[in-house]
C-alpha positions, -999 to +999 in steps of 0.1 A: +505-023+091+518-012+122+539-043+145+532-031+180+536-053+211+531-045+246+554-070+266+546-073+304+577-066+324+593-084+353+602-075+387+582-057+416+570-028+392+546-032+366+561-015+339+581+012+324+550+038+344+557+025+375+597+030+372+598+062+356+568+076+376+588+073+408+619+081+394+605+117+377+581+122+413+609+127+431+625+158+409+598+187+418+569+173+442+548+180+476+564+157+506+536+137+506+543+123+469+582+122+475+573+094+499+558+077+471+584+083+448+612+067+479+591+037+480+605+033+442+636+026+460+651+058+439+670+072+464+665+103+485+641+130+467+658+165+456+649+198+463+616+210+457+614+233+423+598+268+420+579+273+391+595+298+368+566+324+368+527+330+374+521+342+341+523+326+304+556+339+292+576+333+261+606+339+276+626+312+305+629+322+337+668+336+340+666+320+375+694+302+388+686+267+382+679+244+417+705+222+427+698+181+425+710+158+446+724+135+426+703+099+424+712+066+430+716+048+397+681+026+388+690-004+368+679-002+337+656-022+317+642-018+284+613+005+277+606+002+245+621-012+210+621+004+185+631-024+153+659-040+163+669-006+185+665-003+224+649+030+243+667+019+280+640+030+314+675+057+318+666+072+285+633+075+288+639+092+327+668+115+310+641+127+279+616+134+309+640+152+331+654+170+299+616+182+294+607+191+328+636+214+325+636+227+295+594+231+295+596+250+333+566+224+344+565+210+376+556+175+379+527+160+394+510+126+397+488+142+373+512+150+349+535+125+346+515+101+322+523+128+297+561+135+302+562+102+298+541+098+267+558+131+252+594+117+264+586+082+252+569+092+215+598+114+210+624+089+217+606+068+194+604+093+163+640+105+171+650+064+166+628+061+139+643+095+122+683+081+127+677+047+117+663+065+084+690+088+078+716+059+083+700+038+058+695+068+034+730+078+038+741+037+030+721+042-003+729+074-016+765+077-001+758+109+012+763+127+045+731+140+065+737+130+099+748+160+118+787+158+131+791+161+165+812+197+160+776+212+141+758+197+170+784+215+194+777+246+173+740+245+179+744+238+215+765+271+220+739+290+203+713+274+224+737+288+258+739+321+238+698+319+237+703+316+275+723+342+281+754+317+293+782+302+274+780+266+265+798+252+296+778+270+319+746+256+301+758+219+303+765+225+341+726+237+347+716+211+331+738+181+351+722+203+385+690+192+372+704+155+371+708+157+330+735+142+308+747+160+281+744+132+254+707+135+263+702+172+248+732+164+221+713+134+208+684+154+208+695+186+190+716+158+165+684+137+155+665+172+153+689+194+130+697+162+106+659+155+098+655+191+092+685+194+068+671+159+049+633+172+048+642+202+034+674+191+015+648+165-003+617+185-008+625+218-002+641+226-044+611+204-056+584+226-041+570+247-062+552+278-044+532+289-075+526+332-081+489+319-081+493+304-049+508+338-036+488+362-051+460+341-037+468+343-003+477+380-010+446+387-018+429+365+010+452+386+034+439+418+019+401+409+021+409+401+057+423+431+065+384+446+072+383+417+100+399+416+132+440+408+138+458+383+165+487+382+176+491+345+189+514+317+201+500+281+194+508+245+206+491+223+187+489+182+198+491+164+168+464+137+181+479+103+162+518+113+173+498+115+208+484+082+208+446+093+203+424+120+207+416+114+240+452+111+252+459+146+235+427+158+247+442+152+288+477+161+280+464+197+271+447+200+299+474+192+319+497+218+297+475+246+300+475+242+340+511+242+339+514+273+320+488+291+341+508+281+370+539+292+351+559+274+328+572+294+296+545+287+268+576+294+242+599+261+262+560+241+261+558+244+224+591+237+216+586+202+234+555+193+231+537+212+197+535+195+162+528+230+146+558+243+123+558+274+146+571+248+175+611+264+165+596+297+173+587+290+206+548+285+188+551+325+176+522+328+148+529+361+144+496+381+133+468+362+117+438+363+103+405+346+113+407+326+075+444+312+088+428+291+115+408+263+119+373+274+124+370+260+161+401+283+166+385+315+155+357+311+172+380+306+206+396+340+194+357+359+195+363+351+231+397+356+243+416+389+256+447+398+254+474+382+279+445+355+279+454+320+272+430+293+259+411+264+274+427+232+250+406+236+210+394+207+195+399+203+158+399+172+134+435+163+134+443+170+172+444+195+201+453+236+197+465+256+228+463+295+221+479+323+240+466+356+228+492+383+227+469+412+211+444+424+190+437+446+168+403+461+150+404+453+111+406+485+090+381+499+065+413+514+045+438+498+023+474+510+021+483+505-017+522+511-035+516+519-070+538+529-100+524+540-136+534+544-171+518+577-188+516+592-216+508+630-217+473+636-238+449+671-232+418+662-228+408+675-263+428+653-278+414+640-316+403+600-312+433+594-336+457+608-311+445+590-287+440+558-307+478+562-314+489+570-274+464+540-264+481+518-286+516+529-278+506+524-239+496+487-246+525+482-262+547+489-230+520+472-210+528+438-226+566+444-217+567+451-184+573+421-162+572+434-129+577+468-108+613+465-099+618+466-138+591+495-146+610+524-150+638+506-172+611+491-193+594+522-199+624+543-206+630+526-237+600+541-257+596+574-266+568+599-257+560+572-227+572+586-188+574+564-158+562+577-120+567+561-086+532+575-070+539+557-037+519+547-011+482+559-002+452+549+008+425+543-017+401+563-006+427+594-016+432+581-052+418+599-081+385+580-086+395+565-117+428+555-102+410+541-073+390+514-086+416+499-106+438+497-069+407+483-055+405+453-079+442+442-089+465+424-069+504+433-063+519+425-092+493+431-116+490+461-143+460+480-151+444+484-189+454+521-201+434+549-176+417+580-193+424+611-173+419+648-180+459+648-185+465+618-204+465+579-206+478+560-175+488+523-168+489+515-130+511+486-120+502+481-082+534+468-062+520+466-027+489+465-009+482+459+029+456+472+055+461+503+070+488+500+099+495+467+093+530+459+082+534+452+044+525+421+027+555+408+014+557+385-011+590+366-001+574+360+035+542+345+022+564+324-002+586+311+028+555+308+049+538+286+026+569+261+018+576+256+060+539+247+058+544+224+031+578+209+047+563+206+076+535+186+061+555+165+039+575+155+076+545+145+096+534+123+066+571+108+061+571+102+102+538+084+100+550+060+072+580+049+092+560+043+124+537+027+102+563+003+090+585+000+121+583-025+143+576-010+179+576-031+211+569-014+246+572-035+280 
């Protein structure tokens, strides 16, 4: 059972919203709003703050960053616990300054509510994930915590990201009124979950061939249908606080992109989807890979379009559509054979005899890396790399058999007017798309699975953690 309490606060505000609404107001808002921020007793509103871009962009704006005048310290009080832990009101303004900068969205009244929500949930998890790690690394005498020189080490190639070298990144971010133990206790909480989800799940995972050729082939069939080329937040609704509260915060989002903030720095705060690392990049998919009330926003959606927020059972999508591409009536397959030379007059005992001698080699080869090896090893049986082609260009007996099997599989023995032939096909993919490669699906389908196995291992802790918020 979850232990949640809501303790009033003291004092003139009436809460943590009232502090930290007046405290983030005064970073990037219209002069009537700064006065309502200065009646937080804050101290005298900064600069106003250009937004990056007009356009949805994966990339940050290489803008100088605007220059803060620094605040007058707030006292602090407590925002939140989190077991026995406290989340201070200067945390929680730090986390929500770190995201207004990192995510290029300028702050509203409108807004806020979820910078603080975001800013606050992640503060929590991040608590929740250290707290873990320290009690895991009591038990098993083991070290997982990040060290403050690999944390160093990420931070320099986040500066490199930026085009700036480490110092130069700290320095835009104190501008922007940001302490550096902010982002380092952000980027150390991050990079040692990661290392103990994957360290602890990622050997035992099993990615079965079945599982592979299965998507292969569902990859294949799809190949007739039309291609995206997307980027995805998704708003995990329960990490949200509801359905509704995701619902509001996506709406406020996709504003702030079309007004424009980077959608690559939005989904690196703010999505739950394991493409959040990538800046939300899908890549190319299918209309099978999404959620059905995804596809059908897809139907509608042009290219450099971004989406109105998608409802879907577990939470809230955001899609920008890079491209699109018309499916293809052709398949592209890589094929390899083992033949035995046989005329076409050939007596039914000769060909009894090659037929056998062909499933004989059949049942030894293992795969088409090891074809030619295998094959060389039996007389009177020659090995052929035919490449790639489309289907439709296959002799027809060689065609349906590439039609049917899967990469990886072998064909029975294949009577042609020159002899007996066992196709092994190593490839297939639609006709200019990229290859469909079998390492990639594999590592596709185990970040899917990590990522799974996290969300559910996050929602047991907050399940059994003991949260108060004042």
């Amino acid at each position: 059972m979850i232990r949640v309490r809501k303790v009033a606060s003291s004092g003139a505000a009436s809460g943590v919203g009232a502090a930290m609404g007046a405290a983030l107001l005064a970073l990037a808002v219209p002069a009537g709003v700064q006065a309502q921020a200065l009646r937080g007793e804050v101290g005298a509103p900064p600069p106003v703050v250009t937004p990056a871009s007009t356009a949805p962009t994966t990339d940050r704006s290489t803008a100088p960053p605007p220059t803060y005048t620094p605040m007058r310290p707030m006292s602090e009080s407590i925002a939140a616990m989190v077991n026995d832990e406290i989340i201070t009101t200067y945390d929680l303004a730090q986390r929500m300054r770190l995201l207004i900068a990192t995510t290029g969205v300028q702050p509203t009244q409108e807004n806020l509510p979820e910078f603080q929500q975001q800013a606050l949930v992640s503060l929590v998890d991040e608590r929740l994930q250290i707290q873990e790690l320290k009690r895991v690394q009591k038990d098993q005498k083991m070290t997982i915590i990040a060290s403050d020189d690999e944390v160093q080490d990420e931070l320099a190639s986040m500066a490199q990201q930026n085009k700036m070298n480490t110092d130069g990144f700290l320095a835009a971010l104190k501008t922007q009124g940001i302490a550096q133990d902010t982002l380092f206790e952000q980027i150390r909480a991050q990079m040692s979950w990661q290392r103990w989800i994957r360290g602890r799940y990622g050997s035992r995972l099993r990615i079965g061939e079945d599982q592979i050729k299965a998507t292969q082939a569902r990859l294949i069939a799809d190949a007739s249908k039309p291609q995206y080329d997307i980027s995805e937040v998704f708003i995990d609704a329960s990490r949200a606080g509801g359905m509704e509260t995701a619902t509001k915060g996506a709406a406020q989002l996709v504003a702030q992109i079309q007004q424009g903030a980077p959608f690559a720095a939005v989904a690196r705060q703010f999505s739950s989807s394991s493409t959040a690392a990538a800046g939300g990049d899908a890549g190319w998919v299918s209309p099978a890979d999404m959620p059905a009330e995804v596809d059908a926003a897809l139907e509608q959606l042009r290219p450099g379009q971004l989406s109105q927020p998608i409802r879907v059972k577990d939470g809230i999508y955001i899609i920008y559509l890079r491209d699109k591409r018309a499916g293809s009536g052709q398949t592209l397959v890589n094929l390899k054979q083992a033949a035995i030379a046989l005329p076409a007059d050939a007596s039914q005992a000769d060909f009894d005899a090659a037929r056998a001698k062909l499933e004989t080699v059949r049942s030894e080869i293992k795969d088409c890396k090891t074809l030619e090896a295998t094959v060389a090893k039996t007389p009177g049986v020659v090995a052929g790399d035919l490449g790639e082609a489309e289907t439709g260009d296959l002799l027809p007996e060689f065609a349906e058999a590439a039609k049917t099997l899967q990469p990886g599989q072998l064909s029975q023995p294949i009577r042609t007017k020159v002899g007996l032939h066992v196709l092994a096909v190593c490839g297939k993919r639609a006709a200019g798309a990229a290859q469909i490669d079998h390492d990639q699906i594999e590592s596709r389908l185990t970040g899917e699975q990590l990522s799974m196995i996290s969300r559910r291992y996050m929602r047991d802790l907050r399940n059994s953690a003991t949260l108060e918020y004042r």
